[in-house]
C-alpha positions as CSV (number, residue, x, y, z in Angstrom):
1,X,0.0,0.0,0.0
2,X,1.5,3.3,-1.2
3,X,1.1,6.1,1.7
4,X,-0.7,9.0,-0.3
5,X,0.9,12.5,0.3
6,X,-0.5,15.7,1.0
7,X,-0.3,18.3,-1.5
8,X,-0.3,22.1,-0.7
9,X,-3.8,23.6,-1.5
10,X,-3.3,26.1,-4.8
11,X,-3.8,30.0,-4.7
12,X,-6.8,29.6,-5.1
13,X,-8.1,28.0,-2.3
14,X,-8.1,28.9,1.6
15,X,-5.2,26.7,3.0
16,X,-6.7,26.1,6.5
17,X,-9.7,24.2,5.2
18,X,-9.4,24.1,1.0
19,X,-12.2,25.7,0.2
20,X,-12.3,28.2,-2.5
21,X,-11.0,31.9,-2.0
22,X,-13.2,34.5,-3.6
23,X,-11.6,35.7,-7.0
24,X,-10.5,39.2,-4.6
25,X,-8.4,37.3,-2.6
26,X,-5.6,36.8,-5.7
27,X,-5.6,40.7,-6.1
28,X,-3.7,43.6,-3.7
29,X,-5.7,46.1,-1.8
30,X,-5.4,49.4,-2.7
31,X,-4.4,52.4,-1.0
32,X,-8.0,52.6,0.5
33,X,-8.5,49.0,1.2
34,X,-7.4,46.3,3.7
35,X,-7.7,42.7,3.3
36,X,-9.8,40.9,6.3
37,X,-7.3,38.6,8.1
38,X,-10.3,35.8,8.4
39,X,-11.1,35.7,4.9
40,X,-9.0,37.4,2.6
41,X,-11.8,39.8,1.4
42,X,-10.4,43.4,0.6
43,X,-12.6,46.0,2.2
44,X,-12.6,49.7,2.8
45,X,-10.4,51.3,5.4
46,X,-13.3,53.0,7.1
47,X,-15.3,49.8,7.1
48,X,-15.8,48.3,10.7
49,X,-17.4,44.5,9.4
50,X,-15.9,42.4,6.9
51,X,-18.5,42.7,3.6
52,X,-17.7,39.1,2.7
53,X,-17.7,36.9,6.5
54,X,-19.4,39.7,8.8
55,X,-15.8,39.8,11.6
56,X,-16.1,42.9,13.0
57,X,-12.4,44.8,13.1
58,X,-10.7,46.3,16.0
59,X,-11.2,49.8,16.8
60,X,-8.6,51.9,18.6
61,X,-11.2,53.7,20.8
62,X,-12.5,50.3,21.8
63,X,-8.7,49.0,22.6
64,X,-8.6,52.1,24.8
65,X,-11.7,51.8,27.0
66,X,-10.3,48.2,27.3
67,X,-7.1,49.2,28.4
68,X,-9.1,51.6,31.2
69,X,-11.3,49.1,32.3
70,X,-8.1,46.9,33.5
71,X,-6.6,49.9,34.9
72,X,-9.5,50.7,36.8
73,X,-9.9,46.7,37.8
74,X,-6.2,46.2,38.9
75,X,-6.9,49.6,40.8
76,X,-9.9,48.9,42.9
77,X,-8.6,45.0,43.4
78,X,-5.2,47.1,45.1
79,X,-7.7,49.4,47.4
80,X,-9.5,46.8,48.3
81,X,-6.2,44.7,49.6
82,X,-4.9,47.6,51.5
83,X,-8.2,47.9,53.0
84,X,-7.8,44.4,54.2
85,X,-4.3,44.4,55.4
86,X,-5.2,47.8,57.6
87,X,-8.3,46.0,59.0
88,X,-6.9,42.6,59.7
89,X,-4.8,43.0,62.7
90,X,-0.9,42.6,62.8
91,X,-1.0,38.9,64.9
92,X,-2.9,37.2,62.3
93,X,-0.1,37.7,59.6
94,X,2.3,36.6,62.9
95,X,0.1,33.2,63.7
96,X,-0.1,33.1,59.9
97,X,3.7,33.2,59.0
98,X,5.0,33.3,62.5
């Protein structure tokens, strides 16, 4: 029995799963135009879904009330332990760690 080898999908075909890219993918985007990263299907800059699949793209404003939203976690999750360590007294952490 002769083990069968895998060949490398063509150009023309998505190489995670083989199925067919659209005929856009072959071609570069143009100055206005970005290619989706799930698809392959060249869209506007301004535009903030993918025509072709529906992903929705990043968006810096949305990166930055992310970034905030940890801050602001981290920050009240520090409060609260000081909070703690002021209330708790001194001979627990001795009976703790002695």
């Amino acid at each position: 029995m002769e083990a069968q080898r895998k060949q490398a999908p063509s150009m023309g075909s998505c190489p995670a799963c083989g199925a067919p890219l659209a005929e856009e993918a072959a071609r570069m985007p143009g100055p206005h135009e970005w290619r989706c990263e799930w698809c392959e299907a060249i869209n506007s800059l301004g535009a903030k879904r993918c025509a072709a699949c529906g992903a929705v793209y990043p968006r810096a404003d949305q990166d930055a009330a992310i970034q905030r939203a940890a801050e602001a976690r981290i920050q009240s999750a520090l409060d609260e332990i000081e909070i703690r360590e002021r209330i708790r007294p001194k001979s627990f952490w001795k009976r703790l760690f002695g």
